[in-house]
N, CA, C and O atoms as a CHARMM CRD file, in Angstrom:
* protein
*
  348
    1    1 UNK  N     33.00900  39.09100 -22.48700 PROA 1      0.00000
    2    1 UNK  CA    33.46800  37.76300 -22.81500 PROA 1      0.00000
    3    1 UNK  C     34.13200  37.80000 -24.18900 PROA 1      0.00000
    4    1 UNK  O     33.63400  38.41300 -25.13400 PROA 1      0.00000
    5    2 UNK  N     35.65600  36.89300 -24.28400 PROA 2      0.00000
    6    2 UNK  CA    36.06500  37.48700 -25.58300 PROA 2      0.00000
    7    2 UNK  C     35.54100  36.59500 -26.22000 PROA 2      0.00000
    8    2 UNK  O     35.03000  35.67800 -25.57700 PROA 2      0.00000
    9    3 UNK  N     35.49000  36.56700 -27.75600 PROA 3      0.00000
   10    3 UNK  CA    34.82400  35.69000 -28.70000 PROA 3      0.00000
   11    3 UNK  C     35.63900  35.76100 -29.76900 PROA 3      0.00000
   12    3 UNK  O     36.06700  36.76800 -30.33300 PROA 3      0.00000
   13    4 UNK  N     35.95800  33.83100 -30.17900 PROA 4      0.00000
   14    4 UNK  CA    37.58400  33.72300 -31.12200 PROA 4      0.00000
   15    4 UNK  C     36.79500  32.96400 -31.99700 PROA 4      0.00000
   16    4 UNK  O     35.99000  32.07800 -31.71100 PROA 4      0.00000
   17    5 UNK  N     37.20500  33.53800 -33.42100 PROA 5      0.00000
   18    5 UNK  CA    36.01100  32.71800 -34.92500 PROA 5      0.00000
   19    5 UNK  C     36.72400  31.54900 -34.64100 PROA 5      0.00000
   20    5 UNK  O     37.75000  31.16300 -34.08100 PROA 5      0.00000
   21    6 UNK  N     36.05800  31.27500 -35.06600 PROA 6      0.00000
   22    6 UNK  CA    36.42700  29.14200 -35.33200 PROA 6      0.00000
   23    6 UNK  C     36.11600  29.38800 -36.64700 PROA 6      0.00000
   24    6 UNK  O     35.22900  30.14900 -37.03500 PROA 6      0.00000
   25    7 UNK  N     37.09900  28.52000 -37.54400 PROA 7      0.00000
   26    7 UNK  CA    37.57600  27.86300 -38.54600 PROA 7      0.00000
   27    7 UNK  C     36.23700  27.52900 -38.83100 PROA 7      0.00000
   28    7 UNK  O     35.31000  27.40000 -38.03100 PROA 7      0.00000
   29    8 UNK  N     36.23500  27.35500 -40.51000 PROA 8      0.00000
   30    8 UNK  CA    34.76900  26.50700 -41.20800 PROA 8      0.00000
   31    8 UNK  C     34.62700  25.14700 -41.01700 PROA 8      0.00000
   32    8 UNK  O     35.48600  24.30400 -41.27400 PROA 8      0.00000
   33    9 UNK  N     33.31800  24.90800 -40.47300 PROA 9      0.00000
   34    9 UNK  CA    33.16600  23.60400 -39.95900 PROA 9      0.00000
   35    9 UNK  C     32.73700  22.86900 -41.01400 PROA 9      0.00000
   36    9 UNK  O     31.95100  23.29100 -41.86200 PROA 9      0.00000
   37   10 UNK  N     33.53100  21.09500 -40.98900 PROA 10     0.00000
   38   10 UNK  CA    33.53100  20.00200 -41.67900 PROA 10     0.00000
   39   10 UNK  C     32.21900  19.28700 -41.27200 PROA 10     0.00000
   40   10 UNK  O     31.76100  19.73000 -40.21900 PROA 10     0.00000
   41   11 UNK  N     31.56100  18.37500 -41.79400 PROA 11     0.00000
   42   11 UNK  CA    30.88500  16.98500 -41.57600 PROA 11     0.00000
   43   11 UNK  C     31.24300  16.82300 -40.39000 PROA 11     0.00000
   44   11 UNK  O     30.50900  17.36800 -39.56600 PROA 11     0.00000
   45   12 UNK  N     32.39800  16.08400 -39.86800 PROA 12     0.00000
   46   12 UNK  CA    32.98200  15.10000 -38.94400 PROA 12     0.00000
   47   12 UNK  C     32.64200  16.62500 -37.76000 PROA 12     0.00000
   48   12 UNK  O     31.83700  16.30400 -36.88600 PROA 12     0.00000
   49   13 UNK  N     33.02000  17.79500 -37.67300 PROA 13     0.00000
   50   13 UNK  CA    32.86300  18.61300 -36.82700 PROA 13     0.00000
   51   13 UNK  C     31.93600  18.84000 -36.17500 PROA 13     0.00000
   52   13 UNK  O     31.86500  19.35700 -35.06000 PROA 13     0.00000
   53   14 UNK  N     30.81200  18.28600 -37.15200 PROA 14     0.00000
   54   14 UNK  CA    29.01500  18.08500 -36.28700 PROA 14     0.00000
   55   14 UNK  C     28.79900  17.31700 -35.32000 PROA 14     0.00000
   56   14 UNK  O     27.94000  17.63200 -34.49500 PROA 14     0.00000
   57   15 UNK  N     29.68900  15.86500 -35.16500 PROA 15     0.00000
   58   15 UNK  CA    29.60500  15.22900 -34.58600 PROA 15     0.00000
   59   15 UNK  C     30.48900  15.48200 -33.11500 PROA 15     0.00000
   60   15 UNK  O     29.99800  15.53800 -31.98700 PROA 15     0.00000
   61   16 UNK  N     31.52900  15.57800 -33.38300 PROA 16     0.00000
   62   16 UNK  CA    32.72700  16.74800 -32.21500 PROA 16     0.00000
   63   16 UNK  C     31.66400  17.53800 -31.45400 PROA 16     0.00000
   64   16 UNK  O     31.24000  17.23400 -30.33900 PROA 16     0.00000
   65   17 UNK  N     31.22900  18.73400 -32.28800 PROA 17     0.00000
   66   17 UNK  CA    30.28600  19.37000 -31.25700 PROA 17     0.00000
   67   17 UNK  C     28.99100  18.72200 -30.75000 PROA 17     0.00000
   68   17 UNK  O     28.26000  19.64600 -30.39200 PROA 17     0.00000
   69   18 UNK  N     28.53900  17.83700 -30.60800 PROA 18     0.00000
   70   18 UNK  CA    27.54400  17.03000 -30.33200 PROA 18     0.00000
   71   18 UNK  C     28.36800  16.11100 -29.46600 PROA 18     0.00000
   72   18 UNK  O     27.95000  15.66100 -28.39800 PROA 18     0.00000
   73   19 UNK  N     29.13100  15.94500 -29.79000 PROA 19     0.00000
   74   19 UNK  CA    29.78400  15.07200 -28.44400 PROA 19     0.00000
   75   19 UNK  C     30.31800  16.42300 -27.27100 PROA 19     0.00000
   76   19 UNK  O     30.24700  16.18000 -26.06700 PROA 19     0.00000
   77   20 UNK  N     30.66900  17.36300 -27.59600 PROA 20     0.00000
   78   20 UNK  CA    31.05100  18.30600 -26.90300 PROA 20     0.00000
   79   20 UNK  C     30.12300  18.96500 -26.03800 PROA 20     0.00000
   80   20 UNK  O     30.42400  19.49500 -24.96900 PROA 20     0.00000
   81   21 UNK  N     29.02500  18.91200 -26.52500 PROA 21     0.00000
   82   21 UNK  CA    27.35000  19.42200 -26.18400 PROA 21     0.00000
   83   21 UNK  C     26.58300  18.60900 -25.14800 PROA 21     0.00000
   84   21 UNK  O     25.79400  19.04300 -24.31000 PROA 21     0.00000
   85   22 UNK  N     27.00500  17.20900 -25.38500 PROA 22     0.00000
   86   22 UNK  CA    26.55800  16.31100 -24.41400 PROA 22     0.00000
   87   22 UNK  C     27.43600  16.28700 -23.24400 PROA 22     0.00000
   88   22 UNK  O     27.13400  16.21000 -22.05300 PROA 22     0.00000
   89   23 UNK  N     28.39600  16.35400 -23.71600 PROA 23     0.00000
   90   23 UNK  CA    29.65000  16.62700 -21.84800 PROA 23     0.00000
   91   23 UNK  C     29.23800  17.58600 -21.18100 PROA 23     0.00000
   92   23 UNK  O     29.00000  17.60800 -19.97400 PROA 23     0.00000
   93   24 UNK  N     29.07700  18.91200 -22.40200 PROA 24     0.00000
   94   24 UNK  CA    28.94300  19.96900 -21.17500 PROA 24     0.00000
   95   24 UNK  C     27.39900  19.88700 -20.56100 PROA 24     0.00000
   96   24 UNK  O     27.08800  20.53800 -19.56300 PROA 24     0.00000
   97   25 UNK  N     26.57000  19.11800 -21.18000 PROA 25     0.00000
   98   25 UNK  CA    25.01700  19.18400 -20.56600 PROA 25     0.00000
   99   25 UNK  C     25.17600  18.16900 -18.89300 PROA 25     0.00000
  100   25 UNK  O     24.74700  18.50600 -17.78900 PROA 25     0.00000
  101   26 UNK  N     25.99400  16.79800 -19.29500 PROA 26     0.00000
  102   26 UNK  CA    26.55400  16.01500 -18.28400 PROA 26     0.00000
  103   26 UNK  C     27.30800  16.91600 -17.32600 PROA 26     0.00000
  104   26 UNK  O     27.36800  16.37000 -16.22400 PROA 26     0.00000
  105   27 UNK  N     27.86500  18.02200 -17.34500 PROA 27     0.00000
  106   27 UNK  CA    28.14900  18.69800 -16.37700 PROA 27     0.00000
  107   27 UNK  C     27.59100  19.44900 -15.47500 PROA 27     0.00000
  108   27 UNK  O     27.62900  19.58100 -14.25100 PROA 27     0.00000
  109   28 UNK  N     26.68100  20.24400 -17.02100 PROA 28     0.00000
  110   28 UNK  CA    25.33700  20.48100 -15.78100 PROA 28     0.00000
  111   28 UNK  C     24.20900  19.71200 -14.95900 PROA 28     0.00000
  112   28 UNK  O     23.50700  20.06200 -14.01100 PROA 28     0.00000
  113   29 UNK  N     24.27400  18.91300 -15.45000 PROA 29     0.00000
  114   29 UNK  CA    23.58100  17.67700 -14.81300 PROA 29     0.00000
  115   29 UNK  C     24.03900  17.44500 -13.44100 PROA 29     0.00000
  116   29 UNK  O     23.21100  17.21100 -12.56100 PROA 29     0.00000
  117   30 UNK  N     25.60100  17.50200 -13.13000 PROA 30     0.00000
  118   30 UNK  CA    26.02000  17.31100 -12.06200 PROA 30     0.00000
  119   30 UNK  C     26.21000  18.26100 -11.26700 PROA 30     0.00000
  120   30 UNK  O     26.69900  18.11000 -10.14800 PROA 30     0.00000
  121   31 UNK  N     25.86000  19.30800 -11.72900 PROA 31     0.00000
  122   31 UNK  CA    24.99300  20.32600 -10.84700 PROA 31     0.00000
  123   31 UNK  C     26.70100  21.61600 -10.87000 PROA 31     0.00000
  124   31 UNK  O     27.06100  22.34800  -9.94800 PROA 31     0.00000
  125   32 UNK  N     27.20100  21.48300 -11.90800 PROA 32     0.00000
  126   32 UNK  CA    28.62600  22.36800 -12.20900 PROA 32     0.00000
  127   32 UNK  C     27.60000  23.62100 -12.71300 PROA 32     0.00000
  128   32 UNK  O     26.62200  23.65300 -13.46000 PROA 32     0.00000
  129   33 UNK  N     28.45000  24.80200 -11.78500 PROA 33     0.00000
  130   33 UNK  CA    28.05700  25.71400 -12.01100 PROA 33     0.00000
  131   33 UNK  C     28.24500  26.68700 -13.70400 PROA 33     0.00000
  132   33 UNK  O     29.22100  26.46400 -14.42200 PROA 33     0.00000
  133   34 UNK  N     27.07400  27.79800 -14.13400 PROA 34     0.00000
  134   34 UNK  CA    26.96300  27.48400 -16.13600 PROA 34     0.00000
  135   34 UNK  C     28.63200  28.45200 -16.00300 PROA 34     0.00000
  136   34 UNK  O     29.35600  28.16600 -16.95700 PROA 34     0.00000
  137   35 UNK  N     29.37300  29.62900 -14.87500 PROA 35     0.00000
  138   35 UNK  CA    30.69100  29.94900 -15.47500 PROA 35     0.00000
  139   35 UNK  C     31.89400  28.58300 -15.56300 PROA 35     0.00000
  140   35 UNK  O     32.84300  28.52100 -16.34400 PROA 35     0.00000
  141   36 UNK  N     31.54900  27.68100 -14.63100 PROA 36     0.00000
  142   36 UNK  CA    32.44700  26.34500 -15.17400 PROA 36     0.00000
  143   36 UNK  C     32.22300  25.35500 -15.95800 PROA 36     0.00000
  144   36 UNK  O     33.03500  24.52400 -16.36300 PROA 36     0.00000
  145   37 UNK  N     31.08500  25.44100 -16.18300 PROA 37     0.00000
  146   37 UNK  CA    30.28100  25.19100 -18.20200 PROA 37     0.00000
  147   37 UNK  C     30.97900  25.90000 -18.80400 PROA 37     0.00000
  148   37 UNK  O     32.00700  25.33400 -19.17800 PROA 37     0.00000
  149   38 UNK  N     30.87400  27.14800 -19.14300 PROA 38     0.00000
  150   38 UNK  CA    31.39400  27.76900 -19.72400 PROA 38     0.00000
  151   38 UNK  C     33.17200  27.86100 -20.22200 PROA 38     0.00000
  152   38 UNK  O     33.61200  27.90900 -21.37100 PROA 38     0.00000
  153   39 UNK  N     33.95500  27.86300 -18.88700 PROA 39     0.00000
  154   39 UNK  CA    35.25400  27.64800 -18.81300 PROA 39     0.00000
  155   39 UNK  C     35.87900  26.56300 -19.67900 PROA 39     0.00000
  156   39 UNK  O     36.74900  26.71700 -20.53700 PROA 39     0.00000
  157   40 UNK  N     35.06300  25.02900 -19.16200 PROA 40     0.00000
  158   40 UNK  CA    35.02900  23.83800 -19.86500 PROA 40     0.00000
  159   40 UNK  C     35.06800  23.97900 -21.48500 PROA 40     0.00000
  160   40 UNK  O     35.76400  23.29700 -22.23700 PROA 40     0.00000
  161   41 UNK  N     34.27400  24.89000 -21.81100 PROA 41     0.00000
  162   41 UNK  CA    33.15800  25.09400 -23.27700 PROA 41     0.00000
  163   41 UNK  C     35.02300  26.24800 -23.94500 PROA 41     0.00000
  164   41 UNK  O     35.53000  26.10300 -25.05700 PROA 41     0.00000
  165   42 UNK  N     35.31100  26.77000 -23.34900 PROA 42     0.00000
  166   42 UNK  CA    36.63600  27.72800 -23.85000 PROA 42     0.00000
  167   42 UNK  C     37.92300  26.50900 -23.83600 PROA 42     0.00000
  168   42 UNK  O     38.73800  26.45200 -24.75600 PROA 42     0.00000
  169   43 UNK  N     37.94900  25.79800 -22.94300 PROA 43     0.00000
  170   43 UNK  CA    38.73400  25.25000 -23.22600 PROA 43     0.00000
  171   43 UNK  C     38.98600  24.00000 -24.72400 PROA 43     0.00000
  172   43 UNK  O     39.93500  23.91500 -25.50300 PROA 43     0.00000
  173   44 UNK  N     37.68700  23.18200 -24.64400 PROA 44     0.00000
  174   44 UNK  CA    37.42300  22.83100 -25.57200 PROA 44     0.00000
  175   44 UNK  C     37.72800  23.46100 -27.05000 PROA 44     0.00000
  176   44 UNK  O     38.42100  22.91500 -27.90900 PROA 44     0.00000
  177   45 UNK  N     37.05100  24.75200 -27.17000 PROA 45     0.00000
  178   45 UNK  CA    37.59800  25.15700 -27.92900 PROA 45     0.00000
  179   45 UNK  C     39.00800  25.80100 -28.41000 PROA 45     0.00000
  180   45 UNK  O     39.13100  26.26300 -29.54500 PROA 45     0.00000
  181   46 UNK  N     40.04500  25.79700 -27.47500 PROA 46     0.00000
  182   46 UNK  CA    41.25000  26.21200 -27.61200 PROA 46     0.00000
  183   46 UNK  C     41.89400  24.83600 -27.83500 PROA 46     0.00000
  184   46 UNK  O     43.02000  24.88000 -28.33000 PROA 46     0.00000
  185   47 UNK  N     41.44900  23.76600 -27.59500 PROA 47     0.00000
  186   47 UNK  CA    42.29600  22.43300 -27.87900 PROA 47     0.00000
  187   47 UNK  C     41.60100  21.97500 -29.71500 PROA 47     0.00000
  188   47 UNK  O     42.04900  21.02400 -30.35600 PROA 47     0.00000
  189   48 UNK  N     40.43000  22.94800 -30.25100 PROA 48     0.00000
  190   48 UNK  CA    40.07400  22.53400 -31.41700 PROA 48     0.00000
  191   48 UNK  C     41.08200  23.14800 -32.17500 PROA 48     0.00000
  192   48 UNK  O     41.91700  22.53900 -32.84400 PROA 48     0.00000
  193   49 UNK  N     40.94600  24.96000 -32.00400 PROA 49     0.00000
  194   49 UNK  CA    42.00400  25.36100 -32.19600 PROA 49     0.00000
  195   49 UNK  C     43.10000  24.84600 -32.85800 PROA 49     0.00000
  196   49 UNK  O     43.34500  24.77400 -34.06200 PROA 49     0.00000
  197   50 UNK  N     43.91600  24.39200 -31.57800 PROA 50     0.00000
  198   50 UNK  CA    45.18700  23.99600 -31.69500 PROA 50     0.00000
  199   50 UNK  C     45.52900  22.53600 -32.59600 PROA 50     0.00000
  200   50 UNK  O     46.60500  22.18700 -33.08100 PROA 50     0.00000
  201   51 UNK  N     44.24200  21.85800 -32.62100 PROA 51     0.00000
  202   51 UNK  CA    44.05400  20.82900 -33.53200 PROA 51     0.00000
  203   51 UNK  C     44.17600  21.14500 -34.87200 PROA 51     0.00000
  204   51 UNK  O     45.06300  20.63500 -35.55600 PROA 51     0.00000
  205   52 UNK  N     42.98500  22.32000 -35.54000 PROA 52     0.00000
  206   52 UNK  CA    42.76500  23.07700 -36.42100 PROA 52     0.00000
  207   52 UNK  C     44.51300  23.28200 -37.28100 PROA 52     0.00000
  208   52 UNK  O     44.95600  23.04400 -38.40400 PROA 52     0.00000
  209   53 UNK  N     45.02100  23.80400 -36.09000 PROA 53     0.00000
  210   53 UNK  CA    46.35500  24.71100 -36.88500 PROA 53     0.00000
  211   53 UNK  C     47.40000  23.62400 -37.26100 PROA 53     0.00000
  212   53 UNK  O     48.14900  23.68700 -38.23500 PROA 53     0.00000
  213   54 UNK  N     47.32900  22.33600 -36.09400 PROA 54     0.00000
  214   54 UNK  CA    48.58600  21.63900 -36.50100 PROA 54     0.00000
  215   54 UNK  C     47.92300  20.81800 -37.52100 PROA 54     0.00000
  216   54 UNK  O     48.53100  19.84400 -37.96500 PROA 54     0.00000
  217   55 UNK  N     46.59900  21.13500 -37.99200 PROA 55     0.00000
  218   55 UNK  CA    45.97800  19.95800 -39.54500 PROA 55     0.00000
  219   55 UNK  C     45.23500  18.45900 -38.86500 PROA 55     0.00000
  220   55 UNK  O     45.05200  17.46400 -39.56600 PROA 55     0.00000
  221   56 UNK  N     45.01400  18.50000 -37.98900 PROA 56     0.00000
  222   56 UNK  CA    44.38200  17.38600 -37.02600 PROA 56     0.00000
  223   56 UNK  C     43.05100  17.34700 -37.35400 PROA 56     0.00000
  224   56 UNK  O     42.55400  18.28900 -37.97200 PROA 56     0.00000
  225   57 UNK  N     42.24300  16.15900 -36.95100 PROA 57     0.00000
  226   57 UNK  CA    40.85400  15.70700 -37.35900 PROA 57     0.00000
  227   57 UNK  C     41.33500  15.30800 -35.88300 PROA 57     0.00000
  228   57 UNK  O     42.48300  15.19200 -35.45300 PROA 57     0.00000
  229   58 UNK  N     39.94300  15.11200 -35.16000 PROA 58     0.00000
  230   58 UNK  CA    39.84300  14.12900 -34.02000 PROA 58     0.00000
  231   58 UNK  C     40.46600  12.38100 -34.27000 PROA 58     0.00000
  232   58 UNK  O     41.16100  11.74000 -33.48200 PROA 58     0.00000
  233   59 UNK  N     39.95300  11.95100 -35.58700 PROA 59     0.00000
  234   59 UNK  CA    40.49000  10.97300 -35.35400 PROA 59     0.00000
  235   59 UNK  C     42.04400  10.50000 -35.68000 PROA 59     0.00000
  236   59 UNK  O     42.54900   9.37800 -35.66600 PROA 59     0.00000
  237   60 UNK  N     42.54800  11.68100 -35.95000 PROA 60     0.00000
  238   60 UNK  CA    44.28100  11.73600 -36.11600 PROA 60     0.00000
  239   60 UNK  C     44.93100  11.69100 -34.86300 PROA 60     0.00000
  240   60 UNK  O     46.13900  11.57100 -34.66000 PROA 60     0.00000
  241   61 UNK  N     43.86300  11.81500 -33.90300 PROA 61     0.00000
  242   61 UNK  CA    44.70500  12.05900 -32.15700 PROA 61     0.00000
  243   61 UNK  C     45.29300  10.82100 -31.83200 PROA 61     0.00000
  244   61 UNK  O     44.69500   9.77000 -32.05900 PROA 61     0.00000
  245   62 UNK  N     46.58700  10.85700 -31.24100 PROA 62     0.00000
  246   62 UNK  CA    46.58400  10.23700 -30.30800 PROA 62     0.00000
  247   62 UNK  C     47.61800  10.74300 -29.38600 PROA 62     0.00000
  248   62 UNK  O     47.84800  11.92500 -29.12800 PROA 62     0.00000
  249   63 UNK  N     48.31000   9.52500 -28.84500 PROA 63     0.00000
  250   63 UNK  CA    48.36400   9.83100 -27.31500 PROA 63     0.00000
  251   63 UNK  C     50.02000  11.52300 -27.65400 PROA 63     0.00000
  252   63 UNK  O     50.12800  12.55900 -26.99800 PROA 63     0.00000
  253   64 UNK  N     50.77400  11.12800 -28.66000 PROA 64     0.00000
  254   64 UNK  CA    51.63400  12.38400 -28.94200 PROA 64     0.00000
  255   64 UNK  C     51.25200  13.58000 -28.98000 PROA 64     0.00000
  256   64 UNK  O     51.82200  14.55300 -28.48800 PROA 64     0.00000
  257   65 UNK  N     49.74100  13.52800 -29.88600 PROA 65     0.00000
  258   65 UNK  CA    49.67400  15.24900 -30.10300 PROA 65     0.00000
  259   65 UNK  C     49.06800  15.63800 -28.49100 PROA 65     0.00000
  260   65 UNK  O     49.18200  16.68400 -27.85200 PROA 65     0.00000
  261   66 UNK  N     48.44300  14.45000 -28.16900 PROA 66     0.00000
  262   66 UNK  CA    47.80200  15.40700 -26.65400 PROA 66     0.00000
  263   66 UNK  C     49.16700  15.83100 -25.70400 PROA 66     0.00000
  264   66 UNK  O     49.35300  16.85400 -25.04500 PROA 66     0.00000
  265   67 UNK  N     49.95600  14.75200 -25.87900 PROA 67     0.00000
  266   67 UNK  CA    51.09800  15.29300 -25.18900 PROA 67     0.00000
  267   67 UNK  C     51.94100  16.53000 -25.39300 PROA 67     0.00000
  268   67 UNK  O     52.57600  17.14100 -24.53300 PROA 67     0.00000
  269   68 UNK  N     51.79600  16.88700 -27.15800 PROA 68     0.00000
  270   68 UNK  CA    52.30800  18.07800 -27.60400 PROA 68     0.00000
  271   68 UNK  C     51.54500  18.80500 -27.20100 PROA 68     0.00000
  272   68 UNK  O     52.04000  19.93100 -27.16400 PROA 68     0.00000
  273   69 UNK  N     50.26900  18.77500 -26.76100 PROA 69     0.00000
  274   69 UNK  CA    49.05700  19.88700 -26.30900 PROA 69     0.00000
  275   69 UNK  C     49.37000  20.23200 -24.91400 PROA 69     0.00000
  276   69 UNK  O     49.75300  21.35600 -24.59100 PROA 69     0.00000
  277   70 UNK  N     49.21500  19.31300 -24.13200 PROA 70     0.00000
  278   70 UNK  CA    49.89600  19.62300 -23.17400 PROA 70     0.00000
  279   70 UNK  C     51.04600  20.48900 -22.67400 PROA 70     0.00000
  280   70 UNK  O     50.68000  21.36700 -21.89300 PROA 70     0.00000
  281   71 UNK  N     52.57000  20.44300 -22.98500 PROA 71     0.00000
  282   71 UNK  CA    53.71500  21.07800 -23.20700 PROA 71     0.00000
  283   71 UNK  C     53.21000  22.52400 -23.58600 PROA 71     0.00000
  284   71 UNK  O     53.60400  23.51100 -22.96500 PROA 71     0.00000
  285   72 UNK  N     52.44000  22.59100 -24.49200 PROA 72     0.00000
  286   72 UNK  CA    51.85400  24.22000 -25.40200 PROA 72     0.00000
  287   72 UNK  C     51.56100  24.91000 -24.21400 PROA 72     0.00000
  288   72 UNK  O     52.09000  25.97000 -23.88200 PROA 72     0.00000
  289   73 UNK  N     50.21800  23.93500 -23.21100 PROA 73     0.00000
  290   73 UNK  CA    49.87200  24.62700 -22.41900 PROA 73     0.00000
  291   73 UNK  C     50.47500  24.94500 -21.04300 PROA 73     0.00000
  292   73 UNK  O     50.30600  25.94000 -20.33700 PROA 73     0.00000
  293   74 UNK  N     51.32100  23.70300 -20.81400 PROA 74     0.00000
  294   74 UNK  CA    52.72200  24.42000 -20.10500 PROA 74     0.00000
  295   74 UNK  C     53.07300  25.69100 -19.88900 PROA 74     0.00000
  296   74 UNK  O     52.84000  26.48800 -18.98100 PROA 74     0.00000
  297   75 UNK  N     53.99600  25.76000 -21.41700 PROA 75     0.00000
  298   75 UNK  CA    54.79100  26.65900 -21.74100 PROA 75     0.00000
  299   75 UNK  C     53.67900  28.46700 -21.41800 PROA 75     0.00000
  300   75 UNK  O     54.02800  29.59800 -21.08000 PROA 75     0.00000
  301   76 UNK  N     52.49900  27.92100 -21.71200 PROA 76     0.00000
  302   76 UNK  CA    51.87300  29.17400 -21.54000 PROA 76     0.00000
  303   76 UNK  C     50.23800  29.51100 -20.19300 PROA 76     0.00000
  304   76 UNK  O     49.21600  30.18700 -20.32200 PROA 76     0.00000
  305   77 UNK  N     50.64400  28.84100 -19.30500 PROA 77     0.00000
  306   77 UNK  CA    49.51900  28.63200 -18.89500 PROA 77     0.00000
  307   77 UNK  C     50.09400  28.16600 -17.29400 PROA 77     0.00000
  308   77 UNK  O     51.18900  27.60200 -17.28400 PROA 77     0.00000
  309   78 UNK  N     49.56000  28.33100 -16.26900 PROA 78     0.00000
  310   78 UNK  CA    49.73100  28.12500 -14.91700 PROA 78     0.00000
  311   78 UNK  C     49.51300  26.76400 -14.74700 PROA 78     0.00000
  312   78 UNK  O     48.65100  26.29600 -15.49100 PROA 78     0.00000
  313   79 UNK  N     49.99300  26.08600 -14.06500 PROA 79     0.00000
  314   79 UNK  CA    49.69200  24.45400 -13.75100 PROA 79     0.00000
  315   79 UNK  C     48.17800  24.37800 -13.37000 PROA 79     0.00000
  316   79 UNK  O     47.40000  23.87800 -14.18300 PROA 79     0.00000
  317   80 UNK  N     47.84700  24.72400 -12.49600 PROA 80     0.00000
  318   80 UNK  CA    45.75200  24.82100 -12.38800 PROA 80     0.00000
  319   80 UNK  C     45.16000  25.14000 -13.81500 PROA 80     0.00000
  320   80 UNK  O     44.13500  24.48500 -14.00300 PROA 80     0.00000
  321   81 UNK  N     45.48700  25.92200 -14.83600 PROA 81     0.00000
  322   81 UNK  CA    44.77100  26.00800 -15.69700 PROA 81     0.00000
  323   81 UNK  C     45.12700  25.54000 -16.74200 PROA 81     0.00000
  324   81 UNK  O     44.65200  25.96700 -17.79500 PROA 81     0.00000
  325   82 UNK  N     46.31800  24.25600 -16.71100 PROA 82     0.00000
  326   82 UNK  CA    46.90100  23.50400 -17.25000 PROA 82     0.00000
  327   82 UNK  C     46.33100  22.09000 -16.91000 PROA 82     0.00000
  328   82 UNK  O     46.54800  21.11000 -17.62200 PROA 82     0.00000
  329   83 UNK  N     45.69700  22.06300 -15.93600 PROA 83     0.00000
  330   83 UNK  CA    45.00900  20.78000 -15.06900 PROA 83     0.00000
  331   83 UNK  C     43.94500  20.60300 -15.60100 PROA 83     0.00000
  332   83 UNK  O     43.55400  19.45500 -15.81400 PROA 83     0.00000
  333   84 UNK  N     43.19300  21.71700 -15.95700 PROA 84     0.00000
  334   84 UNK  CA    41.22200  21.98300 -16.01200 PROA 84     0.00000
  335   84 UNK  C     41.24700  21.68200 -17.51000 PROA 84     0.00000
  336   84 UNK  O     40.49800  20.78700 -17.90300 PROA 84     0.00000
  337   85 UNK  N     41.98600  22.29300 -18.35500 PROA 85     0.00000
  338   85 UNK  CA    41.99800  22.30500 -19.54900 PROA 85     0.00000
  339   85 UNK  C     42.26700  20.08100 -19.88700 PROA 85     0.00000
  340   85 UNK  O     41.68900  19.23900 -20.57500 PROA 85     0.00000
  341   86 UNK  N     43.13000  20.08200 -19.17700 PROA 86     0.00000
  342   86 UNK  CA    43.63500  18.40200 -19.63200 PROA 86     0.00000
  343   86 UNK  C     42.28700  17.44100 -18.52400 PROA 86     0.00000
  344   86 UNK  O     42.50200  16.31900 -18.06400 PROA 86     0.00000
  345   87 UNK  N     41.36500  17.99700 -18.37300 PROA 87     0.00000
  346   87 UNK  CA    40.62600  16.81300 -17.06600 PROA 87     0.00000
  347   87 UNK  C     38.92900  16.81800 -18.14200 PROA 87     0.00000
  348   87 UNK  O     37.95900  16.15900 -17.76800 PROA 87     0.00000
């Protein structure tokens, strides 16, 4: 499994992953198997990522940068794993 450092985490980032922590537990809850936990859990982190680099806080989002997120993953990514990542 590859493993990508994440950036030094802020205050506000505690809360992100705690909201992030509770989705993916709500997933298992619904009985999603732990490699599509997991998948979920990579994607997440490639959209922090990409937050990270363009200087974004969660609450700087809106509806443009997801759309610029989107296009990124376009440009590099198969429409199915362009779907999972945006759902």
């Amino acid at each position: 499994m590859e493993t990508t450092a994440l950036p030094p985490m802020q205050m506000g980032d505690f809360v992100v992953l705690e909201i992030q922590e509770r989705y993916l537990a709500d997933l298992r809850a619904q009985g999603k198997a732990e490699l599509t936990v997991s998948a979920y859990r990579s994607d997440l982190r490639g959209f922090r990522r990409h937050m990270d680099k363009a200087g974004l806080r969660l609450e700087d989002l809106t509806l443009r940068e997801v759309r610029a997120y989107q296009r990124y993953l376009a440009d590099h990514l198969k429409p199915a794993s362009v779907n999972r990542q945006l759902h």
